[in-house]
C-alpha atoms as an extended CHARMM CRD file, in Angstrom:
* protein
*
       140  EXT
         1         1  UNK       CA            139.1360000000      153.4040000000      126.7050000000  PROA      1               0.0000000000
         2         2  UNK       CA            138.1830000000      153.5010000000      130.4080000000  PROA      2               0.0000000000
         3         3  UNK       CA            134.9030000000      153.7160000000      131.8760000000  PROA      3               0.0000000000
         4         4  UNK       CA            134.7150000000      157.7850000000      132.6180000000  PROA      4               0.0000000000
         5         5  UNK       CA            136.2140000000      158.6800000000      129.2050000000  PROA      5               0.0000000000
         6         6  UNK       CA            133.0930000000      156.7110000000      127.3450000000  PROA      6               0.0000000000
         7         7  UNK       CA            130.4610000000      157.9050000000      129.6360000000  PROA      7               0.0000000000
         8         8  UNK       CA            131.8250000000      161.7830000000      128.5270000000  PROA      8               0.0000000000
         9         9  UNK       CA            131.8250000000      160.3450000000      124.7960000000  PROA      9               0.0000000000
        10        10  UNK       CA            128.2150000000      159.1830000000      125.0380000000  PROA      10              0.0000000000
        11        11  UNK       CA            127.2300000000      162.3040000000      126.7890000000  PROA      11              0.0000000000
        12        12  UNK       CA            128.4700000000      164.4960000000      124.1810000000  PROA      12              0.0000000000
        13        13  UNK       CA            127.2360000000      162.1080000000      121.1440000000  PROA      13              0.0000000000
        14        14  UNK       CA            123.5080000000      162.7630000000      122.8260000000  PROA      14              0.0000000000
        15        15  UNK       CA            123.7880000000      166.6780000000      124.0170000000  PROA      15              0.0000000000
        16        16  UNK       CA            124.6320000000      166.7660000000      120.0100000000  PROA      16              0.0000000000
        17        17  UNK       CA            121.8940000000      164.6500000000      118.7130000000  PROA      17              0.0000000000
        18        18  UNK       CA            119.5440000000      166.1110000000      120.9920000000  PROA      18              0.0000000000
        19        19  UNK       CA            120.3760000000      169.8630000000      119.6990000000  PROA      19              0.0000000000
        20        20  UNK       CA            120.4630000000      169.0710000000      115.9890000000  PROA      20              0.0000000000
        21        21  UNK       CA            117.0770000000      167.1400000000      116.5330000000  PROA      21              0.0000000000
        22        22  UNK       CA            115.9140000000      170.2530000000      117.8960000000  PROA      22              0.0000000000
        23        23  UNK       CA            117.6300000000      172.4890000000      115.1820000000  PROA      23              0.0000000000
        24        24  UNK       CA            115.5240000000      170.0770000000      112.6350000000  PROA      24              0.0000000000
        25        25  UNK       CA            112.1950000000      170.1130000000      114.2780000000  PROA      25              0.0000000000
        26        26  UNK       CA            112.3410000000      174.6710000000      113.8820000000  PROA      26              0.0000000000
        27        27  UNK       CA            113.7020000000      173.8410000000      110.5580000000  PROA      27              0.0000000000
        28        28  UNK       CA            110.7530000000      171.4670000000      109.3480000000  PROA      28              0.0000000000
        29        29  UNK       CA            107.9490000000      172.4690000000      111.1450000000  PROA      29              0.0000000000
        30        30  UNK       CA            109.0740000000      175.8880000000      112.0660000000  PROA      30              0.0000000000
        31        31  UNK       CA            108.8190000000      177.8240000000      115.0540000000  PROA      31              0.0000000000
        32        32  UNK       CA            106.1250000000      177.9460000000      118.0600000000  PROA      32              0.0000000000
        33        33  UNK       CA            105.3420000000      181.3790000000      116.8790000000  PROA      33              0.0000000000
        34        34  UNK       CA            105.1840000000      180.6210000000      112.7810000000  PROA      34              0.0000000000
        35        35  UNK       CA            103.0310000000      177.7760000000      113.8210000000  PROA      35              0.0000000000
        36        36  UNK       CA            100.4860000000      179.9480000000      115.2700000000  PROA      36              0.0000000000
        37        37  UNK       CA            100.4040000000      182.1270000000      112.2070000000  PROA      37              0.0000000000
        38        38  UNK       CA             99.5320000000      179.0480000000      110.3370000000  PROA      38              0.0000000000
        39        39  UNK       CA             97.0480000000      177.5520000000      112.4930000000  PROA      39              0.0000000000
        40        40  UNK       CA             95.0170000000      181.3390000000      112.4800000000  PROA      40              0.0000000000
        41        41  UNK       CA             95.3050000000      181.2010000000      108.6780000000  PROA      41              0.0000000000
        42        42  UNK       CA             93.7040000000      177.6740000000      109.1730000000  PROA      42              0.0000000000
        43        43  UNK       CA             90.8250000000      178.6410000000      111.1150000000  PROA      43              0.0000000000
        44        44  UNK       CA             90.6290000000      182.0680000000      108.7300000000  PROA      44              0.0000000000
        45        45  UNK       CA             90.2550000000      179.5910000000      105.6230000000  PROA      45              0.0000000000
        46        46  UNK       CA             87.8470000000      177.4790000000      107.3800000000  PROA      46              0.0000000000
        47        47  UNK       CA             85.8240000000      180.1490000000      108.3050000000  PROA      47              0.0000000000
        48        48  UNK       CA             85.2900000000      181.5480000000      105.2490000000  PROA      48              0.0000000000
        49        49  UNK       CA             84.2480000000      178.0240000000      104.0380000000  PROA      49              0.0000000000
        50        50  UNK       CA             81.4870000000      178.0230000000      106.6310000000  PROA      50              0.0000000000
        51        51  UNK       CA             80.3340000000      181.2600000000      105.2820000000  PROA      51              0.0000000000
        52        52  UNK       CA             80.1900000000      179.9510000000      101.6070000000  PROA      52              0.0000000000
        53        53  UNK       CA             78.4870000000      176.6310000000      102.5280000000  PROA      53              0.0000000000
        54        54  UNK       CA             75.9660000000      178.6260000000      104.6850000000  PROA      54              0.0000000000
        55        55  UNK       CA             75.0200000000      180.8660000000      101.6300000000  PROA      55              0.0000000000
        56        56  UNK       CA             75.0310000000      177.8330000000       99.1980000000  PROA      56              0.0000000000
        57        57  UNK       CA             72.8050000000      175.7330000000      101.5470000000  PROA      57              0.0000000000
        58        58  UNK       CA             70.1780000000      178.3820000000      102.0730000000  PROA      58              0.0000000000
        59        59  UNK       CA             70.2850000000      178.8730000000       98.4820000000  PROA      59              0.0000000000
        60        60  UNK       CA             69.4370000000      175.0910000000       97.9330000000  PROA      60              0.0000000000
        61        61  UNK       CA             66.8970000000      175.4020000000      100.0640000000  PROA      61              0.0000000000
        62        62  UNK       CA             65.1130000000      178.3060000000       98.8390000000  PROA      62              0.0000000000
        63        63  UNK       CA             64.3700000000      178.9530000000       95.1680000000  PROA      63              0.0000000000
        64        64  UNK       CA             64.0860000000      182.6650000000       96.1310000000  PROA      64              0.0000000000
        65        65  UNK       CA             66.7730000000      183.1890000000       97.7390000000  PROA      65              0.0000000000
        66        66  UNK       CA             69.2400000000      186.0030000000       96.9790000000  PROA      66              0.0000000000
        67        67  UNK       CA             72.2790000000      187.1550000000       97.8230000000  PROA      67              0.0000000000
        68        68  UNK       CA             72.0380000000      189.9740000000      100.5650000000  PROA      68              0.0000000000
        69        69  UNK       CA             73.9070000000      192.9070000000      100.3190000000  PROA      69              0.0000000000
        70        70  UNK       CA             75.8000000000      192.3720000000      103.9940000000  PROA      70              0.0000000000
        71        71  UNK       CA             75.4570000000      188.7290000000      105.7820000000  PROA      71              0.0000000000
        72        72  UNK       CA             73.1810000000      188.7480000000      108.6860000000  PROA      72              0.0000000000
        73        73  UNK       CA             74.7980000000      189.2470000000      111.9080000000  PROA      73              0.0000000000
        74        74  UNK       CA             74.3420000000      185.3130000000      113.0340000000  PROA      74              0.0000000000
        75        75  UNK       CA             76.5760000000      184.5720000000      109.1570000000  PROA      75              0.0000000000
        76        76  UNK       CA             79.3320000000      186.8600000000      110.1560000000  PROA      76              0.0000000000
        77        77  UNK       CA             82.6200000000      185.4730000000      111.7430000000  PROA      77              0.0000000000
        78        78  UNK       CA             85.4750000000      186.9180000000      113.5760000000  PROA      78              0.0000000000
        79        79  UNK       CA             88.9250000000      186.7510000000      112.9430000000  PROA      79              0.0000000000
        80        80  UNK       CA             90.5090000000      184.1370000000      115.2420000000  PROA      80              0.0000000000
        81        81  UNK       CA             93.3240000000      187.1570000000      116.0410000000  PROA      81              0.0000000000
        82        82  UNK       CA             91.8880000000      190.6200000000      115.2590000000  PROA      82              0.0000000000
        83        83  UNK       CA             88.8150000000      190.0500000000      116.2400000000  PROA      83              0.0000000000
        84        84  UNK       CA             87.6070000000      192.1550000000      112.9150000000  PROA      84              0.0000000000
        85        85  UNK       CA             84.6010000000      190.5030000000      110.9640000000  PROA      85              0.0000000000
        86        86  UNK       CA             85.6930000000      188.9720000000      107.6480000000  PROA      86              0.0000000000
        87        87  UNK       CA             84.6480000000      190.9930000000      104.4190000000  PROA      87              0.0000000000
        88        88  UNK       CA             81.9040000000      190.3390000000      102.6010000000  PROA      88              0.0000000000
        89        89  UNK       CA             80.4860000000      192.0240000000       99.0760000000  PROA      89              0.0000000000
        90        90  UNK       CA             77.9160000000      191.2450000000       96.7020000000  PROA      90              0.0000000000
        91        91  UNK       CA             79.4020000000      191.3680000000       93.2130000000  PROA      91              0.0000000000
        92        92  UNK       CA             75.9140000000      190.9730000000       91.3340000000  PROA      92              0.0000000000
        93        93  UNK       CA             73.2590000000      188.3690000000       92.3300000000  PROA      93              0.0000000000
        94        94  UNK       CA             75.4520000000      185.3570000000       91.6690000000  PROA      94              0.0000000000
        95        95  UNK       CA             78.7890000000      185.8640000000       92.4140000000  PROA      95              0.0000000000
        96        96  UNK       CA             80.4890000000      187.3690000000       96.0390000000  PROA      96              0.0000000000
        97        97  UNK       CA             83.7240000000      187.9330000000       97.3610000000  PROA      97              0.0000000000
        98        98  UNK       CA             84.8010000000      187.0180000000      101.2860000000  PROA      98              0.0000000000
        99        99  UNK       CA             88.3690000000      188.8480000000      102.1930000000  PROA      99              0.0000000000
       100       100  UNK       CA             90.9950000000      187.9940000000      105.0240000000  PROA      100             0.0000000000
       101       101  UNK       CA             94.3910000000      189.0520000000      105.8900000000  PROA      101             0.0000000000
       102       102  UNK       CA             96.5090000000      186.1300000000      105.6990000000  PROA      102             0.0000000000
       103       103  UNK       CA             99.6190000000      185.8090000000      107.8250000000  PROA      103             0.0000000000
       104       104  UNK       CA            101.2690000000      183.4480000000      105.7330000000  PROA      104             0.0000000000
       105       105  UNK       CA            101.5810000000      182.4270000000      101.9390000000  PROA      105             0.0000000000
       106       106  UNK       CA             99.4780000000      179.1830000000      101.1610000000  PROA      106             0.0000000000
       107       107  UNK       CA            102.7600000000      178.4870000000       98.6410000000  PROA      107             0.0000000000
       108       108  UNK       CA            105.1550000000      178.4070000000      101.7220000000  PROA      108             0.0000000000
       109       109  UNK       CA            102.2220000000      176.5580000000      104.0900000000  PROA      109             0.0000000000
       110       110  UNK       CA             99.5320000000      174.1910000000      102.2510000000  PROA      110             0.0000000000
       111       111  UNK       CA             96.8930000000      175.1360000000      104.4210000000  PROA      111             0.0000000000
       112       112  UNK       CA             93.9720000000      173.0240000000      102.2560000000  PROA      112             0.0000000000
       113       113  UNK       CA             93.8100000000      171.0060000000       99.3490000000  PROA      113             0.0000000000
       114       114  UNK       CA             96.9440000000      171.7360000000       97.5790000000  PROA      114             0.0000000000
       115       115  UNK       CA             95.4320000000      170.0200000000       94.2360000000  PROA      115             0.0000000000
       116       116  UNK       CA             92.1190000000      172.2410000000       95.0450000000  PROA      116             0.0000000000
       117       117  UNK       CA             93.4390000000      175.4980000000       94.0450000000  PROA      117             0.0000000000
       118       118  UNK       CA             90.6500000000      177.4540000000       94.9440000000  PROA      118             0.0000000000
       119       119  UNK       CA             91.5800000000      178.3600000000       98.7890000000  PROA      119             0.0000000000
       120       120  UNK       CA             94.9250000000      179.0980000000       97.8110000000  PROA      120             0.0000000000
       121       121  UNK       CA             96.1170000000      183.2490000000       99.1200000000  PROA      121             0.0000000000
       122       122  UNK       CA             99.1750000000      185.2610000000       99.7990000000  PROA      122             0.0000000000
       123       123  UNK       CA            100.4400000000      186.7050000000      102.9480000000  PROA      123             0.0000000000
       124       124  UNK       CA             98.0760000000      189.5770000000      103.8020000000  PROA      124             0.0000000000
       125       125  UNK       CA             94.9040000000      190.4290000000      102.4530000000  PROA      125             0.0000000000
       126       126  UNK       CA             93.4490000000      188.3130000000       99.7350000000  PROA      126             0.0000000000
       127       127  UNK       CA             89.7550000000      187.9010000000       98.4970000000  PROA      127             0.0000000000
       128       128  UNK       CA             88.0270000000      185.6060000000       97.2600000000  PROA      128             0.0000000000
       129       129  UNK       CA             85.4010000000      185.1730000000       94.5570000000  PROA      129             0.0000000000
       130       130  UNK       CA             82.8380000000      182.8890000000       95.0170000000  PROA      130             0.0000000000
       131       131  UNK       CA             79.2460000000      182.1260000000       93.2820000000  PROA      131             0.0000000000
       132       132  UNK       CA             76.3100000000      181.4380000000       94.9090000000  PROA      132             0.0000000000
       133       133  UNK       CA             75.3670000000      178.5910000000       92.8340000000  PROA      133             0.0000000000
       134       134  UNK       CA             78.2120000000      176.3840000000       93.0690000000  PROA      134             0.0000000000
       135       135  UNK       CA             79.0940000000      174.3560000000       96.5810000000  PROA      135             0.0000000000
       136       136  UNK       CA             82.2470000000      175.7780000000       97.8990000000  PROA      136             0.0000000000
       137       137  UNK       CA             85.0060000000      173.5690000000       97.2680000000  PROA      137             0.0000000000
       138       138  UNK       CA             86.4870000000      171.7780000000      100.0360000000  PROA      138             0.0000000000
       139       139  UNK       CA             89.2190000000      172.1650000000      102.4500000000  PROA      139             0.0000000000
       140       140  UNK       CA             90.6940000000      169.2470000000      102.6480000000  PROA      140             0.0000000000
C-alpha cells in the first residue's frame, strides 16, 4: 500500500470514529437542548428543598411556630425558566405540599438520590407532600 492510499485510509478510519463518538455522546448524555431541561428540573428540585429546609429550620427554632398559609415573600422562589413562583399550600398544621412543572421524568433522568425516593416526579406538574416536622430528605 503506498503512502497516499494509507493517509486516505486513516482519514476515513478517524472522520468515522469521530462521528460515531459524536453519535454516542447525543445518545448517552443526550442533546444540548435535553440537557437544559434536566439541569432546570435540577435547580426546580433543589429549590423546593431550600423551601422545605427553611420551614423545618424555623420550626426547630421556634416551638410556636406554624405553618403559614402562603410563604413570606423572602421564602418564595422562582422557576429557573418561567419565572412563575413555585406552589405552595398548607394541608393542615403539619403537613404541606410545594408543586413544579417538571420537564422531564425523574425515571428517564435521576435527578437526586435515586435510593431516596422522595424527590422522585413525572414530566409536568407534580406536587409534593411534605411535613413540617420531619427534615426534608436530601438531594443527593
Amino acid at each position: 500500500m503506498n503512502h497516499l492510499a494509507f493517509d486516505r485510509t486513516f482519514a476515513a478510519f478517524a472522520t468515522v470514529a469521530v462521528a460515531a463518538g459524536t453519535v454516542a455522546g447525543f445518545w448517552v448524555l443526550g442533546t444540548p437542548g435535553q440537557q437544559r431541561l434536566i439541569m432546570g428540573d435540577r435547580q426546580r428540585l433543589e429549590d423546593l428543598n431550600a423551601i422545605a429546609n427553611t420551614l423545618y429550620w424555623r420550626q426547630q427554632d421556634q416551638t410556636d411556630y406554624g405553618l403559614p398559609d402562603a410563604l413570606d415573600s423572602a421564602d418564595r422562589r422562582e422557576d429557573p425558566i418561567t419565572r412563575e413562583f413555585y406552589q405552595y399550600s398548607k394541608i393542615d398544621e403539619d403537613r404541606y405540599k410545594l408543586c413544579a412543572n417538571f420537564a422531564t421524568d425523574s425515571d428517564t433522568h435521576k435527578l437526586a438520590n435515586p435510593n431516596n425516593e422522595s424527590w422522585q416526579h413525572p414530566q409536568g406538574f407534580h406536587c409534593f407532600e411534605l411535613e413540617l416536622g420531619q427534615q426534608p430528605p436530601s438531594l443527593y
